[in-house]
C-alpha positions in Angstrom: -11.4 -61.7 -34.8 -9.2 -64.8 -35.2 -10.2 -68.5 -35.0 -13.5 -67.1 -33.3 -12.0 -65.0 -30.6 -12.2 -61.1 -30.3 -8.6 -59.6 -29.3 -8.8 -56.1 -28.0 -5.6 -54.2 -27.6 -3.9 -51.6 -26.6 -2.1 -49.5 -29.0 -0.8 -47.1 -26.9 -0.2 -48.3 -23.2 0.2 -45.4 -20.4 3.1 -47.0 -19.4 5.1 -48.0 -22.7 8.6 -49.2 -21.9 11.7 -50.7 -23.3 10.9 -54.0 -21.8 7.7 -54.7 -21.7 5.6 -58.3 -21.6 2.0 -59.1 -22.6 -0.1 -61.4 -21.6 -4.1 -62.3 -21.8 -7.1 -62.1 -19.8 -10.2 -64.3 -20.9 -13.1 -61.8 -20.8 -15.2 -64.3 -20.2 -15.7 -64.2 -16.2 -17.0 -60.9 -17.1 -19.5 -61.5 -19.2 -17.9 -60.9 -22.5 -17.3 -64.6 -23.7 -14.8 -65.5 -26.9 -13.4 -62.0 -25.7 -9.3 -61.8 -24.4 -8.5 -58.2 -23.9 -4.0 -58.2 -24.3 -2.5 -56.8 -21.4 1.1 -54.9 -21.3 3.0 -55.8 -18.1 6.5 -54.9 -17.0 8.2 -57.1 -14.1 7.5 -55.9 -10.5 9.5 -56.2 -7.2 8.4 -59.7 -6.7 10.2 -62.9 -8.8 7.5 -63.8 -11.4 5.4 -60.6 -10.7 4.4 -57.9 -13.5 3.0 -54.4 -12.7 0.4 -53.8 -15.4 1.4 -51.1 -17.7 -2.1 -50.0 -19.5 -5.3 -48.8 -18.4 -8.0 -52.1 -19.5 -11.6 -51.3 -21.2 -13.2 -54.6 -20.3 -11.3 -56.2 -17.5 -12.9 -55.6 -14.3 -10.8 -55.8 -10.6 -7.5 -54.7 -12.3 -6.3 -50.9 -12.8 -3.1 -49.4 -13.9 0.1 -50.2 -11.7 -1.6 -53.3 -10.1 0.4 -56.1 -9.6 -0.2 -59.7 -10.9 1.0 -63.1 -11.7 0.6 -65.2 -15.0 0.5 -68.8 -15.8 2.6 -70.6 -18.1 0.4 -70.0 -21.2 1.2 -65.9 -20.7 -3.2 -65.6 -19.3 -2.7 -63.3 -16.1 -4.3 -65.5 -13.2 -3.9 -63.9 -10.2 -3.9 -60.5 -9.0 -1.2 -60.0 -5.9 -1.4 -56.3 -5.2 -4.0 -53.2 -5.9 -1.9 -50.3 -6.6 -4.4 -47.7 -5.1 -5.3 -46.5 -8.7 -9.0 -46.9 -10.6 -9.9 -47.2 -14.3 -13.1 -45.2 -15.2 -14.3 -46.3 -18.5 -16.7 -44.5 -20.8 -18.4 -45.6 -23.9 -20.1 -43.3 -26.4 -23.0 -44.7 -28.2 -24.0 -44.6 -32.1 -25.8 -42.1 -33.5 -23.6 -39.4 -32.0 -25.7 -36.3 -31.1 -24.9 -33.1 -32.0 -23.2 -32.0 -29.4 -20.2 -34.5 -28.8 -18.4 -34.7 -25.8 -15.4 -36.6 -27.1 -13.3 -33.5 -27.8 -14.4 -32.5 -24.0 -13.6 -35.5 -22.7 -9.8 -35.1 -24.1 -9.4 -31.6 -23.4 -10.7 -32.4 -19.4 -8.5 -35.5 -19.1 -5.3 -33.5 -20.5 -6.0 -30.5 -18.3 -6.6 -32.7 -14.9 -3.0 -34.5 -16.1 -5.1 -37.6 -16.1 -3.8 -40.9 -18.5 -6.1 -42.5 -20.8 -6.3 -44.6 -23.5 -8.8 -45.2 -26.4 -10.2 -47.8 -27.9 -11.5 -47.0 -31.5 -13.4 -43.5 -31.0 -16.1 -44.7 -28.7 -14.2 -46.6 -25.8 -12.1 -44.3 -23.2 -10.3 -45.9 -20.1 -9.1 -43.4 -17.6 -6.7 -43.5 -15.0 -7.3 -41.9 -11.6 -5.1 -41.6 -9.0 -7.1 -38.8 -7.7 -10.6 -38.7 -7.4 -10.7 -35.3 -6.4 -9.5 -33.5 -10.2 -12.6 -35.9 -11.6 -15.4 -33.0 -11.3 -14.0 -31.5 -15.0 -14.2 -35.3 -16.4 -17.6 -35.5 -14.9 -19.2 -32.5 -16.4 -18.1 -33.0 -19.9 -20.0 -36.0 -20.4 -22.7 -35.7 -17.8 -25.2 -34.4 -21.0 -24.3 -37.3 -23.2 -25.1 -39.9 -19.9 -28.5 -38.0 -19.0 -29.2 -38.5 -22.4 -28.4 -42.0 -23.1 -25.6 -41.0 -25.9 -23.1 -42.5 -23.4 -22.4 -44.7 -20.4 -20.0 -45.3 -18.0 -18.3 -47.6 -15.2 -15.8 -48.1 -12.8 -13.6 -51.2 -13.7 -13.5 -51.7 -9.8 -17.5 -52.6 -9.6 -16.6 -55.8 -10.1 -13.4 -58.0 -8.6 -11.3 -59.5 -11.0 -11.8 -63.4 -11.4 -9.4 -65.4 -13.8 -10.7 -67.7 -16.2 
């Protein structure tokens, strides 16, 4: 936290690169006020365009590979083009059972050939470009969600609104 704000980052983007950009996105539209998560972008086709570059764990509308614009103060503020991709995000809960599905969850994700990216030890943003090599993902934490040790979402419920 700095000055009052809550950065998240990404440590490790999917898409890491020699020339690479990053810019914000205020949090708040989504509910997560004095939040900016830091995006990695690299430029796109399009003068002043950026293909984004990492998989977000709080922004909603915006996945992997999308395409967007960003204002003068480095926020992105508009999104241009969807890139077909989604970002399923799963958070584990404290206490941790027993039985922890985090060592699953990595073992399903490498063997589908699935990105991801983690956030601490609790957070986990997924790529998918394909639904259909999911079902593995699925059943590894499906005992942790029944149970209430851990939740998940799509990051496409919701569009994505600039600040």
């Amino acid at each position: 936290m700095i000055g009052g704000i809550t950065y998240v980052s990404h440590e490790v983007p999917a898409w890491r690169g020699e020339k690479h950009y990053i810019a914000m996105v205020d949090l708040a539209p989504f509910d997560l006020p004095g939040m900016l998560e830091q995006i990695w972008l690299r430029e796109a086709d399009v003068e002043g365009s950026y293909e984004v570059c990492c998989i977000p764990f709080h922004v909603y509308g915006l996945a992997l590979g999308d395409v967007v614009q960003k204002d003068e103060s480095d926020t992105v503020d508009r999104l241009i083009r969807k890139s077909g991709r989604r970002t399923l995000r799963v958070l584990f809960a404290e206490p941790r059972p027993s039985v922890d599905a985090r060592s699953a969850l990595r073992r399903a994700v490498d063997s589908a050939g699935l990105l991801s990216e983690w956030n601490g030890d609790r957070l986990v943003a997924i790529d998918v470009s394909d639904l259909s090599v999911m079902q593995p993902v699925f059943d590894c934490v499906q005992g942790e969600i029944q149970g209430g040790t851990a939740f998940w979402e799509w990051s496409d419920s919701r569009d994505f609104r600039p600040a």
